[in-house]
N, CA, C and O atoms as a DFTB+ gen file, in Angstrom:
732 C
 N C O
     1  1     -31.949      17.658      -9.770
     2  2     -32.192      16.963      -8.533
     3  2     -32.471      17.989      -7.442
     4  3     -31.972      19.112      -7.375
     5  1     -33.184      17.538      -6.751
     6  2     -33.365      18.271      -5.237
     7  2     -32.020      18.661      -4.627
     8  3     -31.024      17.959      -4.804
     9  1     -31.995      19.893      -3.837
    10  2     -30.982      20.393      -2.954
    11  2     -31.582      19.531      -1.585
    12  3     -32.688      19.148      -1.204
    13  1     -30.836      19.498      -1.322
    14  2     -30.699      19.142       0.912
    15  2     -31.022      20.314       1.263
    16  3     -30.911      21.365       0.632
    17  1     -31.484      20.096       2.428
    18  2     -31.498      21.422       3.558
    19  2     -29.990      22.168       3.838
    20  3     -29.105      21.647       4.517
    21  1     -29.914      23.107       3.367
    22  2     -28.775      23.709       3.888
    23  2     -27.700      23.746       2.793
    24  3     -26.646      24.361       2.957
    25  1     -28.046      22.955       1.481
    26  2     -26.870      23.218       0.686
    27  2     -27.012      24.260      -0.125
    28  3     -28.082      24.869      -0.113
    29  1     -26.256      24.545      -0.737
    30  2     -25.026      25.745      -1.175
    31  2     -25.215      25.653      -2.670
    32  3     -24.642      24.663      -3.125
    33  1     -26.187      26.778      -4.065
    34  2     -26.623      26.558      -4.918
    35  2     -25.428      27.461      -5.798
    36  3     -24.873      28.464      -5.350
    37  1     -25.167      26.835      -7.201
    38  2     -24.011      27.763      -8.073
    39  2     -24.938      27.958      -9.029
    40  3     -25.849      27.181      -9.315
    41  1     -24.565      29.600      -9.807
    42  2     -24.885      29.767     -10.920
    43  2     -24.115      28.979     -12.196
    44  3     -23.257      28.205     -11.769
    45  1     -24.187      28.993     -13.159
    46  2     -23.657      28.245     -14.388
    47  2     -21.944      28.846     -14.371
    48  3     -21.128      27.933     -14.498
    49  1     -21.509      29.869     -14.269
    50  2     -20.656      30.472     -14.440
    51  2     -19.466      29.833     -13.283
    52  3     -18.255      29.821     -13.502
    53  1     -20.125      29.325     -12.034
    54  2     -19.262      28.821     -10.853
    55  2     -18.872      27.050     -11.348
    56  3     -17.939      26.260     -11.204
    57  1     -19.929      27.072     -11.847
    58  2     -19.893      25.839     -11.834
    59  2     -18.700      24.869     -13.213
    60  3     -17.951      23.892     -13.227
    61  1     -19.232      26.015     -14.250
    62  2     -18.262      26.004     -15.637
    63  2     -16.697      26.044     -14.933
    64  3     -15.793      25.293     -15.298
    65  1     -16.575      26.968     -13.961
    66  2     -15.014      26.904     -13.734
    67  2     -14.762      25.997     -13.078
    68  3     -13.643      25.550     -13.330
    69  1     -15.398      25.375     -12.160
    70  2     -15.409      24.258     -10.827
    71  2     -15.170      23.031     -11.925
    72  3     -14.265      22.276     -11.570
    73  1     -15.758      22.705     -13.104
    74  2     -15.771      21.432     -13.911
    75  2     -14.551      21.667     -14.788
    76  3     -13.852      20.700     -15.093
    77  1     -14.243      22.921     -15.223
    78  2     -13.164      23.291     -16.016
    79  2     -14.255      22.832     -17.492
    80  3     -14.231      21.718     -18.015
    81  1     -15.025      23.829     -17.880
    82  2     -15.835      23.443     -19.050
    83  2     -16.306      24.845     -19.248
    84  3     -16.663      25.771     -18.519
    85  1     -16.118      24.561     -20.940
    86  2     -17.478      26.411     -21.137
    87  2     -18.732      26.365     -20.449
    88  3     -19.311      25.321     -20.149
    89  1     -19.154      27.568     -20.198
    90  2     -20.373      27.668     -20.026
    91  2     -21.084      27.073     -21.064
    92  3     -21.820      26.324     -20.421
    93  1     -21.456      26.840     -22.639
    94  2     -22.115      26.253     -22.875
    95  2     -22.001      25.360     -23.336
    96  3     -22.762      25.094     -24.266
    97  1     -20.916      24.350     -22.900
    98  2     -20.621      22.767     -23.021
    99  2     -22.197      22.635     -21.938
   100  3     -23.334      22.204     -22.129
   101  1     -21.351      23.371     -20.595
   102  2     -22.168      22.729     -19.188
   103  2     -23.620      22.845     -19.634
   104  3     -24.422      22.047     -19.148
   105  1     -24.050      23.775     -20.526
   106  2     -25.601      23.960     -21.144
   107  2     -25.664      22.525     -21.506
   108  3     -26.224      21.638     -20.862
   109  1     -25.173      22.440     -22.353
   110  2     -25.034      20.889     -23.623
   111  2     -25.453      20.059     -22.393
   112  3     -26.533      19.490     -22.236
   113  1     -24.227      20.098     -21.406
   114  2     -24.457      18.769     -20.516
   115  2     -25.851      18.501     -19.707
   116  3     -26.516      17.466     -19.666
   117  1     -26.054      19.607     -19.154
   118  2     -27.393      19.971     -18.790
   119  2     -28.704      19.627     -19.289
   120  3     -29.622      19.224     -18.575
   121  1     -28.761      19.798     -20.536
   122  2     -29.814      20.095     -21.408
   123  2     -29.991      18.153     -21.715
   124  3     -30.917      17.405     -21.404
   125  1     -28.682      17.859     -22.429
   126  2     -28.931      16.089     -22.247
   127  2     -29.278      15.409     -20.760
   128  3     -29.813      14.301     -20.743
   129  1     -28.997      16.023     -19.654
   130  2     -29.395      15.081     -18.910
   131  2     -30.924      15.522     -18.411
   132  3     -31.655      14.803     -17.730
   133  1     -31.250      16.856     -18.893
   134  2     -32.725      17.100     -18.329
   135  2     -33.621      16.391     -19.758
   136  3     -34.840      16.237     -19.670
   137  1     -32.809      15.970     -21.127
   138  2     -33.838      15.441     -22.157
   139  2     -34.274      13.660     -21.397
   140  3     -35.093      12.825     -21.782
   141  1     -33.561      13.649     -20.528
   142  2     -33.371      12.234     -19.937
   143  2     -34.379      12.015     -18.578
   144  3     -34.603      10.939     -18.024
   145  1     -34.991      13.528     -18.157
   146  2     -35.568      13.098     -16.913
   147  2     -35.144      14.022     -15.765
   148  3     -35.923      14.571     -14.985
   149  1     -33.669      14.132     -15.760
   150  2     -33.184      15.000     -14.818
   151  2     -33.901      16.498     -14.143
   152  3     -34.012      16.922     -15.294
   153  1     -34.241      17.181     -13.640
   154  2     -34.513      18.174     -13.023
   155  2     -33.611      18.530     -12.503
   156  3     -32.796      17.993     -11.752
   157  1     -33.815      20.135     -13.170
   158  2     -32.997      21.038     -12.269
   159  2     -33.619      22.243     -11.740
   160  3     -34.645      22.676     -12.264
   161  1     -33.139      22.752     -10.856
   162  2     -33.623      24.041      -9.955
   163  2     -33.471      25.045     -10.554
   164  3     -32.337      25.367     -10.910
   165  1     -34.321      25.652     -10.773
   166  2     -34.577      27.088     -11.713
   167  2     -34.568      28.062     -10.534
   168  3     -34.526      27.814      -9.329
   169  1     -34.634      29.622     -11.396
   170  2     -34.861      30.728     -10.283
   171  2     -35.623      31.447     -10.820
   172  3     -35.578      31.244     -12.034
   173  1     -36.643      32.549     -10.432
   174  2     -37.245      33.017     -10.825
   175  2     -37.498      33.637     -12.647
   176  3     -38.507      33.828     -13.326
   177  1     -35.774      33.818     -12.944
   178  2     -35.600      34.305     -14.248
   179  2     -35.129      32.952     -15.332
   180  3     -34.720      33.164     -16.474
   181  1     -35.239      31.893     -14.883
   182  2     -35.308      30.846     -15.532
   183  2     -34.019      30.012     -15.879
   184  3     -33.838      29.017     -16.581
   185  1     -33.032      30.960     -14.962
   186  2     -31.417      30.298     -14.819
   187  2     -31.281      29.239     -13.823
   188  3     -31.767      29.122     -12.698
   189  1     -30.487      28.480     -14.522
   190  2     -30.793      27.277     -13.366
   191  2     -29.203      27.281     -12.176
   192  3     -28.105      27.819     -12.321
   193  1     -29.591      26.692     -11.407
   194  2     -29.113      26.732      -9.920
   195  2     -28.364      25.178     -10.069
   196  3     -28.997      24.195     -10.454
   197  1     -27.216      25.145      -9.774
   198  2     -26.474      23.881      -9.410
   199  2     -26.353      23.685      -8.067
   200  3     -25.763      24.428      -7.282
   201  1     -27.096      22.361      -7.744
   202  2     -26.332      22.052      -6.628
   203  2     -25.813      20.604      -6.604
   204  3     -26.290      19.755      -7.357
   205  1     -24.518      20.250      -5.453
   206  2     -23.873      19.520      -5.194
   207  2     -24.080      17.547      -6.008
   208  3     -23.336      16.671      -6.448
   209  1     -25.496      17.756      -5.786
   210  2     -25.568      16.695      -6.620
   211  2     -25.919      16.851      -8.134
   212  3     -26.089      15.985      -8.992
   213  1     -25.963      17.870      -8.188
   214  2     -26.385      18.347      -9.868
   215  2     -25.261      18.153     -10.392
   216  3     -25.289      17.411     -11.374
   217  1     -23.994      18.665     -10.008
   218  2     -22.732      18.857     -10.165
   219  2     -21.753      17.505     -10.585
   220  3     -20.947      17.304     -11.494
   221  1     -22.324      16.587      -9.287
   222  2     -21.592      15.152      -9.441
   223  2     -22.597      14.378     -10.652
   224  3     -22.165      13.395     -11.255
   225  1     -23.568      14.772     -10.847
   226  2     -23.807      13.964     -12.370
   227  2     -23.961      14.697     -13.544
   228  3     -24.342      14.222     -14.614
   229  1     -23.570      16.209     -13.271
   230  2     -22.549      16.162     -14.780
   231  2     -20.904      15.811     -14.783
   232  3     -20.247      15.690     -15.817
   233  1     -20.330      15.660     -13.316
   234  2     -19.164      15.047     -13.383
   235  2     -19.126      13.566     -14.161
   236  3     -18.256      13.341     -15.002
   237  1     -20.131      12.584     -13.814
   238  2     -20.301      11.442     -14.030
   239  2     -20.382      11.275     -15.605
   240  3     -19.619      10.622     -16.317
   241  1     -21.598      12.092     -16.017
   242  2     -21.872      12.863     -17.766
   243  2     -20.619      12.496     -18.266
   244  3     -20.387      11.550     -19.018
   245  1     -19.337      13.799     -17.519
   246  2     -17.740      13.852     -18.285
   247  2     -17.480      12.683     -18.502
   248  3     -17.738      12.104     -19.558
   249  1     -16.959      12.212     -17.567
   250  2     -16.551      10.967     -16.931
   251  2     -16.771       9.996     -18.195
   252  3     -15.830       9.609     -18.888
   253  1     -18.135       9.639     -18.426
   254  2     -18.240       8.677     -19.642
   255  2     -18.480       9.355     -20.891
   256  3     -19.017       8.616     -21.716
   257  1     -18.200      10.802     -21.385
   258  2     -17.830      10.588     -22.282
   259  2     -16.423      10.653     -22.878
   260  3     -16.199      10.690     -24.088
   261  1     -15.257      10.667     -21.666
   262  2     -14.165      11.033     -21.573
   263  2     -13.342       9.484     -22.246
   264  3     -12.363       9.184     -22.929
   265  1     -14.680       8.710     -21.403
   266  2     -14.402       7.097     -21.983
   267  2     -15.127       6.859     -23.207
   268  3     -15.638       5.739     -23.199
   269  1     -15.323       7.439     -24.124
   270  2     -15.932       7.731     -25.363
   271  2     -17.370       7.331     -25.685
   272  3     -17.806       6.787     -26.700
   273  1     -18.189       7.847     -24.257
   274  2     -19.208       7.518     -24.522
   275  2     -20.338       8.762     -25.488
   276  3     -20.048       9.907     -25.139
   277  1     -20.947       8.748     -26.055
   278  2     -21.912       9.558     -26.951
   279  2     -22.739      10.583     -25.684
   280  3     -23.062      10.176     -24.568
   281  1     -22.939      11.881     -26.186
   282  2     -23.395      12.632     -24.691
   283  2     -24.827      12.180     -24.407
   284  3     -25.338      12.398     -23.308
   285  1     -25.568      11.465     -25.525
   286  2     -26.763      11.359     -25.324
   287  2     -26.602       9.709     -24.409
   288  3     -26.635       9.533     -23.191
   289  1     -26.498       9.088     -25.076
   290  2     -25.952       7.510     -24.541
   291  2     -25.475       7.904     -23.018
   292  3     -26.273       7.493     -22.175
   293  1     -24.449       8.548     -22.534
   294  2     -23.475       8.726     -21.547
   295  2     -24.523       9.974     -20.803
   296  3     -24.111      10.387     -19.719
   297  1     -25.690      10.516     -21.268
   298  2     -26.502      10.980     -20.152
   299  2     -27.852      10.431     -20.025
   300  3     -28.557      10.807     -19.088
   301  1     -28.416       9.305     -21.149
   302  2     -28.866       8.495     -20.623
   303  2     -28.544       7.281     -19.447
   304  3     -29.373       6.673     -18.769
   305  1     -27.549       7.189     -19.447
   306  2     -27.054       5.803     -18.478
   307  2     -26.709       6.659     -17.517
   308  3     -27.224       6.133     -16.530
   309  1     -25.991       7.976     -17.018
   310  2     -26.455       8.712     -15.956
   311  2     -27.738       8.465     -14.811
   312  3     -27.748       7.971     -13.683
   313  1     -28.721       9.017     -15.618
   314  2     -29.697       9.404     -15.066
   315  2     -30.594       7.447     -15.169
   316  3     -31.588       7.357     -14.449
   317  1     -30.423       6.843     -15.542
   318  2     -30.454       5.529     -15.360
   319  2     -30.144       4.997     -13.982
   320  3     -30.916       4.473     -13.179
   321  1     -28.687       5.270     -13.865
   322  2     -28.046       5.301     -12.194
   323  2     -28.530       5.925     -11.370
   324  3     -28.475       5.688     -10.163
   325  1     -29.046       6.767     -11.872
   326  2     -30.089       7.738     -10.381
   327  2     -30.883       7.727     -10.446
   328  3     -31.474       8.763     -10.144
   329  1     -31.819       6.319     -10.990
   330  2     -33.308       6.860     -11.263
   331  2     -34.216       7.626     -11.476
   332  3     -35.387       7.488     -11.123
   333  1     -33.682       8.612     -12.152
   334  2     -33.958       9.903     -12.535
   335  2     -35.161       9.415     -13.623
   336  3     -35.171       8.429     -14.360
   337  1     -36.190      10.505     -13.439
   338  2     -37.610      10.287     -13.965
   339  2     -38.951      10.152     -13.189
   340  3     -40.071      10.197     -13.698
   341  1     -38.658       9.979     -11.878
   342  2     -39.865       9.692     -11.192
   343  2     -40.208      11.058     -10.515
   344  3     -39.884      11.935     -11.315
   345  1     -40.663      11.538      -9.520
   346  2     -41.380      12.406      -9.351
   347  2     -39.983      13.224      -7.591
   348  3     -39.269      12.631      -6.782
   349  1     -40.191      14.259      -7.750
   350  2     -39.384      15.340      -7.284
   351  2     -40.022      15.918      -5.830
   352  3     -41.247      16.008      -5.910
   353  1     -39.521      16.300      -4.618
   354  2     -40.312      16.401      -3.461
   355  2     -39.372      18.144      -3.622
   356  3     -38.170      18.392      -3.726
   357  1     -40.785      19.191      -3.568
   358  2     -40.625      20.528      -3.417
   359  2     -40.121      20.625      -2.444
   360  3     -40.584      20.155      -1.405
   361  1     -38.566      21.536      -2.562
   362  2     -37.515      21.729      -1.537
   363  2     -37.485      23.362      -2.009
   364  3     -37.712      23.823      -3.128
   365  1     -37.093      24.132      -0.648
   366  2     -37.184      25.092      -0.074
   367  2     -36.201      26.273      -0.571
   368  3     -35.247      26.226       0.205
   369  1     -35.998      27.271      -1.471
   370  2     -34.662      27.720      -1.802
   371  2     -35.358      29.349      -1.835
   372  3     -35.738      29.746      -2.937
   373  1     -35.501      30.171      -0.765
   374  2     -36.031      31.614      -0.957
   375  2     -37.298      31.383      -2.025
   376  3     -38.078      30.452      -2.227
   377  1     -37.074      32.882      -2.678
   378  2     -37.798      32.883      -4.150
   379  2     -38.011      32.020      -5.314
   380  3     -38.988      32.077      -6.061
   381  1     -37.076      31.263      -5.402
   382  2     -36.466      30.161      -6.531
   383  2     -37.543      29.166      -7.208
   384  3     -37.947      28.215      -6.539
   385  1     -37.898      29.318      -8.195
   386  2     -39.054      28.380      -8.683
   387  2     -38.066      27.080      -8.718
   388  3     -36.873      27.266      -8.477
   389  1     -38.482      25.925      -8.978
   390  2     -38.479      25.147      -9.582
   391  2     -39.097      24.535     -10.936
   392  3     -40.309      24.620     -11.136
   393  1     -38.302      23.964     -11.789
   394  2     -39.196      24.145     -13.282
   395  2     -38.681      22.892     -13.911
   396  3     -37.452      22.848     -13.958
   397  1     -39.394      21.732     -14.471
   398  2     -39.094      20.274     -15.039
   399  2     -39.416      20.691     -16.490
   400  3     -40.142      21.631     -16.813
   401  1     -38.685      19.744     -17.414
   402  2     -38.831      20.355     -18.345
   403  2     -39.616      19.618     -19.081
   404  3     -39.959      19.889     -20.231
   405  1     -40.041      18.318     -18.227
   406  2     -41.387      17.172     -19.094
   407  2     -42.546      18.134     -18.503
   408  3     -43.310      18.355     -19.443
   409  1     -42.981      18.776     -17.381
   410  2     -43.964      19.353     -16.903
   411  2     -44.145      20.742     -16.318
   412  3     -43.248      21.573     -16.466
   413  1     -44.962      20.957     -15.835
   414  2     -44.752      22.870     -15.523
   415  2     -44.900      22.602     -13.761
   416  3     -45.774      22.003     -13.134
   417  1     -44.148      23.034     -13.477
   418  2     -44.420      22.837     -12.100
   419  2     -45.118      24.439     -11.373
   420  3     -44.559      25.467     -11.756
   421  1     -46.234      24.578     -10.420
   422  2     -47.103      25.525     -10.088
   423  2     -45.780      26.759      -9.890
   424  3     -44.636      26.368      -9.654
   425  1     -46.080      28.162     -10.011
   426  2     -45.343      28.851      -9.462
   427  2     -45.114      28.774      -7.789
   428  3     -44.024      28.912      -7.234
   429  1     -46.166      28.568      -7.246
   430  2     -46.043      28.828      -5.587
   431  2     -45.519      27.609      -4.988
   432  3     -45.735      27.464      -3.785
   433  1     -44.912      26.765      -5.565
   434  2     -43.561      25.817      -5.441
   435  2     -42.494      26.485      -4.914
   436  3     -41.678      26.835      -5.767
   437  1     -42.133      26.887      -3.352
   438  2     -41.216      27.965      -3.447
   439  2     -39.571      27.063      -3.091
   440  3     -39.628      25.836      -3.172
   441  1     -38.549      27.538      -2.814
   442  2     -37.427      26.935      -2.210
   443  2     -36.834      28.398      -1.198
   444  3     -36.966      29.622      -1.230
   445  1     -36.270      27.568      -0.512
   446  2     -35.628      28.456       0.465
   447  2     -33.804      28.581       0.693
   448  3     -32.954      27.694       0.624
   449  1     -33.725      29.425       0.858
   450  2     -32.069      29.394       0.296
   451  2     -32.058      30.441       2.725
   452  3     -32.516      31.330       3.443
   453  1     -31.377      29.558       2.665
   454  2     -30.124      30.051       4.227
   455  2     -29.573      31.485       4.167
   456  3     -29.012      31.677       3.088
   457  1     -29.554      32.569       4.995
   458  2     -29.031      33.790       5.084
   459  2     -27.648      33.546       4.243
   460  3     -27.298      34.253       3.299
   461  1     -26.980      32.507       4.713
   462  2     -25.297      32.189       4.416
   463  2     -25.468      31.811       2.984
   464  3     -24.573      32.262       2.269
   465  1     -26.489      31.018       2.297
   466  2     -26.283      30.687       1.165
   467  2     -27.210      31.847       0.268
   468  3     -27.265      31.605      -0.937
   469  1     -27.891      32.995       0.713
   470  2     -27.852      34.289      -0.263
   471  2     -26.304      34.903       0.017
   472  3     -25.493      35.095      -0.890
   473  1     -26.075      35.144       1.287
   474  2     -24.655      36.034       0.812
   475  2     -23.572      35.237       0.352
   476  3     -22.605      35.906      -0.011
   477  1     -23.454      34.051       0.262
   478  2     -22.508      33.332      -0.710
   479  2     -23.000      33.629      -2.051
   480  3     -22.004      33.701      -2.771
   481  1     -24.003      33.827      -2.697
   482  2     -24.234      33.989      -4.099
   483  2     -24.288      35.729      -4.276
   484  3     -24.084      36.245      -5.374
   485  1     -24.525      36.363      -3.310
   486  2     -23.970      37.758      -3.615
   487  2     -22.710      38.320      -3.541
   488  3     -22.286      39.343      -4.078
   489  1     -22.129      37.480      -2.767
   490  2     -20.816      37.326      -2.849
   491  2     -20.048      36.943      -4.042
   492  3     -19.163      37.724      -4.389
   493  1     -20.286      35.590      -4.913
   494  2     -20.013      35.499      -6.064
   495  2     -20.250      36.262      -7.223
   496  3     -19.448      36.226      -8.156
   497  1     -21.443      37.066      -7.266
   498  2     -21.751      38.086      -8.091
   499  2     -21.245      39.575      -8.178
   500  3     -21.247      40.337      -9.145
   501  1     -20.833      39.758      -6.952
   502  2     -20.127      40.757      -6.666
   503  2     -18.700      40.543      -7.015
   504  3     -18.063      41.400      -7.627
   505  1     -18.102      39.217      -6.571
   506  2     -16.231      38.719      -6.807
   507  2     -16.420      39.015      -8.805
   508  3     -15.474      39.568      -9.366
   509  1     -17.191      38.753      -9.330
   510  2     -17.468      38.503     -10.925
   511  2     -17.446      40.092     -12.080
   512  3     -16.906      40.444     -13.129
   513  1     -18.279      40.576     -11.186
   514  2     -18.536      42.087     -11.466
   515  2     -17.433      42.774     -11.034
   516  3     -17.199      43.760     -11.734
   517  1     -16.468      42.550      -9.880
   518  2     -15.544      43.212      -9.438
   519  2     -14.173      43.111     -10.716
   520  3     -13.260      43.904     -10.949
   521  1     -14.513      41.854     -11.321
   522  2     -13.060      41.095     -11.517
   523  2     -13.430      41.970     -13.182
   524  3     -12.674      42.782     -13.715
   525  1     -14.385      41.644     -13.568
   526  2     -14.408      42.508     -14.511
   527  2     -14.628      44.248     -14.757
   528  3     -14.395      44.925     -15.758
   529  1     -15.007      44.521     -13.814
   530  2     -14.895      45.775     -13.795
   531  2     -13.450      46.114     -13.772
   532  3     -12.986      46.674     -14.765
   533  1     -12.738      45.865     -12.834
   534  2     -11.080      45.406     -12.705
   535  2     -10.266      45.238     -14.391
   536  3      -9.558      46.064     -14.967
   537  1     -10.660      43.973     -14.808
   538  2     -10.248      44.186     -15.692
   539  2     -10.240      45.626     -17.449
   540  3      -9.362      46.054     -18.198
   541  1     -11.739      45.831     -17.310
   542  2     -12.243      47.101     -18.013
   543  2     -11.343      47.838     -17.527
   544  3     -10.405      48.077     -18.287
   545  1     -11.313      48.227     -16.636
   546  2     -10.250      49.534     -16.033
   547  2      -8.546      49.286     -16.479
   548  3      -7.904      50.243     -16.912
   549  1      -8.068      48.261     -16.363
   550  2      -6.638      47.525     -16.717
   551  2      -6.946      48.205     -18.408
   552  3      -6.638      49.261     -18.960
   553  1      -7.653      47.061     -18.795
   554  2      -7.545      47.606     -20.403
   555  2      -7.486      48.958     -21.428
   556  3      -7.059      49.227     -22.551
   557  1      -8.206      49.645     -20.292
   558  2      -8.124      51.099     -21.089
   559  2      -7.511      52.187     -20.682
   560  3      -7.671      53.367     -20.993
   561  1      -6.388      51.371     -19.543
   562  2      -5.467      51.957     -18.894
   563  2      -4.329      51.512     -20.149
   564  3      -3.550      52.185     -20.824
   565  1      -4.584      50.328     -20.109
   566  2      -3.537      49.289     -21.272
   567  2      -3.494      50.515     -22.462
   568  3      -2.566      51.298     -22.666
   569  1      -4.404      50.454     -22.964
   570  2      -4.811      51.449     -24.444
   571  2      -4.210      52.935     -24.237
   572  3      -3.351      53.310     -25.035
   573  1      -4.599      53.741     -23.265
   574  2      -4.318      55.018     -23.113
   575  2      -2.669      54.607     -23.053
   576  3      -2.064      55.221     -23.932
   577  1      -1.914      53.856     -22.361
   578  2      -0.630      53.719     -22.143
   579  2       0.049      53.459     -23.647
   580  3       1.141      53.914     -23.989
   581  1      -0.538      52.905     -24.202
   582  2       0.389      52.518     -25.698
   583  2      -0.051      53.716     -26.430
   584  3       0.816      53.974     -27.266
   585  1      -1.057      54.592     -26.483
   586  2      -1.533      55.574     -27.645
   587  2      -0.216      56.634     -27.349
   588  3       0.351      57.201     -28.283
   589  1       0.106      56.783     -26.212
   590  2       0.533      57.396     -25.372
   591  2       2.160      57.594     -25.982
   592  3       2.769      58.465     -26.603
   593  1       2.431      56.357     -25.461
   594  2       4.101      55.724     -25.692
   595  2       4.335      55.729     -27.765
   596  3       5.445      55.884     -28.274
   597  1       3.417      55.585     -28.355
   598  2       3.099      55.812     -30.015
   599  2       3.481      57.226     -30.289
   600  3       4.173      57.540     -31.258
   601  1       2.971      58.154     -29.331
   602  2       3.166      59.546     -29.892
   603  2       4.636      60.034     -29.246
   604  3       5.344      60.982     -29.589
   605  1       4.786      59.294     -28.456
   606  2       6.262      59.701     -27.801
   607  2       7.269      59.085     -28.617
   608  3       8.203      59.617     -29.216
   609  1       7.024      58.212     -28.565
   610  2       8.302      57.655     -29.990
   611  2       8.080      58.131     -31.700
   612  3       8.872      57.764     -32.568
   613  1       6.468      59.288     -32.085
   614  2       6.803      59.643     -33.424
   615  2       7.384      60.769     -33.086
   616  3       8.163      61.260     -33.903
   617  1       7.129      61.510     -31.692
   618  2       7.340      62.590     -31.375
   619  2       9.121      62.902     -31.331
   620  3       9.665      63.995     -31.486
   621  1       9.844      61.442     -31.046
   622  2      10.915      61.403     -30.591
   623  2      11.977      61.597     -32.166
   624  3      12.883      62.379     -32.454
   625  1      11.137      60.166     -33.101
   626  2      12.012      60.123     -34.403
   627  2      11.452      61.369     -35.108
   628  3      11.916      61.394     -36.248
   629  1      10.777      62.234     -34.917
   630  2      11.106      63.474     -36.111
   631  2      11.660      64.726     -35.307
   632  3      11.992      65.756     -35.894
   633  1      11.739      64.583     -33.975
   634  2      12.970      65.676     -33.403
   635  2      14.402      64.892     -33.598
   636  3      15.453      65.529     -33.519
   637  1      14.394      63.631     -33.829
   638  2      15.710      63.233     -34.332
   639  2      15.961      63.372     -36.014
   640  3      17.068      63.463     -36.546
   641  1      15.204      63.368     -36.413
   642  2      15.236      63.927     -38.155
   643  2      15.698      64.752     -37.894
   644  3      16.928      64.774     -37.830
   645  1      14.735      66.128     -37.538
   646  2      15.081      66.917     -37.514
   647  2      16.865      67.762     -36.581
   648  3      17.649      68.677     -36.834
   649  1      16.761      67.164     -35.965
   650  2      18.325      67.237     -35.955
   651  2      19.491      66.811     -36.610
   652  3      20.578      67.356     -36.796
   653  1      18.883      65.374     -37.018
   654  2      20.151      65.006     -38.304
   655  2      20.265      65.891     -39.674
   656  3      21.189      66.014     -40.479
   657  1      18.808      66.520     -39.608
   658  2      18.903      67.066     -41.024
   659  2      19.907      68.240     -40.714
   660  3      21.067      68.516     -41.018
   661  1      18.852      68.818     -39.930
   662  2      20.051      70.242     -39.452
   663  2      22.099      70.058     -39.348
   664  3      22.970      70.769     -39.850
   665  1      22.210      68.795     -38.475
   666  2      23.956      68.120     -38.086
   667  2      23.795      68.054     -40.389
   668  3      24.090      69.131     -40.908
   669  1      23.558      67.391     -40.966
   670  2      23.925      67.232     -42.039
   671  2      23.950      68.603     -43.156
   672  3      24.421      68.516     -44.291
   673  1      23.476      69.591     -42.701
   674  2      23.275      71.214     -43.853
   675  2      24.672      71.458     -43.255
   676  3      25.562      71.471     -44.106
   677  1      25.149      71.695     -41.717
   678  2      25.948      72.370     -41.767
   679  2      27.287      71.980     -42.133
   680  3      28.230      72.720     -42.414
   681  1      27.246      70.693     -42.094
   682  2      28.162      69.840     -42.707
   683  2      28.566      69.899     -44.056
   684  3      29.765      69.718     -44.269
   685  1      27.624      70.169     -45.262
   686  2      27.635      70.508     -46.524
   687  2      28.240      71.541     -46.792
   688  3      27.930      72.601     -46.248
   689  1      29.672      71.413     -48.088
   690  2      30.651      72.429     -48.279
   691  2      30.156      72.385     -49.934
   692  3      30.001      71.345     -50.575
   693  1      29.980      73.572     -50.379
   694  2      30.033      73.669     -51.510
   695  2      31.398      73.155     -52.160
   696  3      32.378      72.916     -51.455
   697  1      31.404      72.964     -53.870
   698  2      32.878      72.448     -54.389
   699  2      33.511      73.625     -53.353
   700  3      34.044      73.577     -52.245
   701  1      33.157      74.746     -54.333
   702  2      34.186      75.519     -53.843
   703  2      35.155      75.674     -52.410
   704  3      36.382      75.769     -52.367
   705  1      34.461      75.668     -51.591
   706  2      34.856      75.891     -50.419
   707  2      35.732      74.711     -49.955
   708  3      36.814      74.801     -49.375
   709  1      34.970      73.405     -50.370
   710  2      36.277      72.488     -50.302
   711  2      37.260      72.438     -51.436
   712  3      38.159      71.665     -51.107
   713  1      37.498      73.001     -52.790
   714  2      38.487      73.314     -53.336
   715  2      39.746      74.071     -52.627
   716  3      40.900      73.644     -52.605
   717  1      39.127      75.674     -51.867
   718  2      40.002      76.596     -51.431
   719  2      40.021      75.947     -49.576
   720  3      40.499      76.753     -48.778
   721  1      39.644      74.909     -49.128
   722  2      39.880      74.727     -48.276
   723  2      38.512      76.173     -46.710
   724  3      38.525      76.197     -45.479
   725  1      37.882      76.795     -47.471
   726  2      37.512      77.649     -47.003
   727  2      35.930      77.025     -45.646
   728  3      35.207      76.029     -45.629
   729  1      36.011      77.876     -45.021
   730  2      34.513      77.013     -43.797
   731  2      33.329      77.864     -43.891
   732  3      32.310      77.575     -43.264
């Protein structure tokens, strides 16, 4: 579906957490409601862009098949409710193609995206990259810390061998010596 003037576009990844769904359920969901008619907002590299109403009819999607409806059935009757199928009015998002998947829509179809709604999506790309970079760093902090704590505890039980062995030689009395009582 078309964005509004001024709204606020998610990559797949915002949106998967916002629905509480894998990323490629939300494909699945996607993909049935665009076999149905639906349009969605592409970007130059052919990832598609959620917006607000994109969002509430894959909520709707859940919704009936949560009530055990079939995803194809339950995104046909979707896009039924929204009359989805008829023809799409080119909305404004920067660079961002738009792309239907019954037809090719011209490249110079442009959309325009708001100063606030690029640095909200560089913003998200950056929070994403941070969190994992973050985590990479945790983990092989994680790793170096246990390889670490491994050699300190073999390091620990064979200086303790080695001391029991030693506490146990000097301890050892030949017969003799414990016969005559001798040290």
């Amino acid at each position: 579906m078309a964005p509004e003037n001024g709204e606020i576009g998610y990559f797949t990844q915002s949106v998967s957490e916002k629905l509480d769904v894998t990323r490629s359920k939300l494909r699945r969901l996607t993909t049935a409601l665009e076999k149905h008619g639906y349009e969605m907002t592409r970007n130059d590299r052919e990832q598609r862009i959620y917006f607000d109403k994109d969002i509430e009819a894959i909520h709707r999607l859940l919704r009936k098949m949560r009530a055990g409806r079939k995803i194809e059935d339950a995104a046909e009757e979707v896009c039924g409710e929204l009359s989805i199928g008829a023809t799409r009015e080119p909305t404004d998002v920067g660079s961002v193609n738009q792309r239907s998947t019954s037809t090719q829509v011209s490249p110079d179809v442009r959309l325009h995206l708001t100063a606030d709604q690029l640095r909200l999506m560089v913003e998200q790309v950056a929070v994403t990259t941070a969190e994992k970079t973050a985590n990479k760093v945790i983990e092989k902090y994680d790793r170096s810390m246990q390889r670490r704590i491994e050699l300190r505890d073999k390091e620990l039980v064979s200086r303790l061998r080695e001391v029991g062995d030693g506490a146990r030689g000097r301890n050892k009395k030949g017969l003799v010596s414990r016969l005559f009582g001798w040290r």
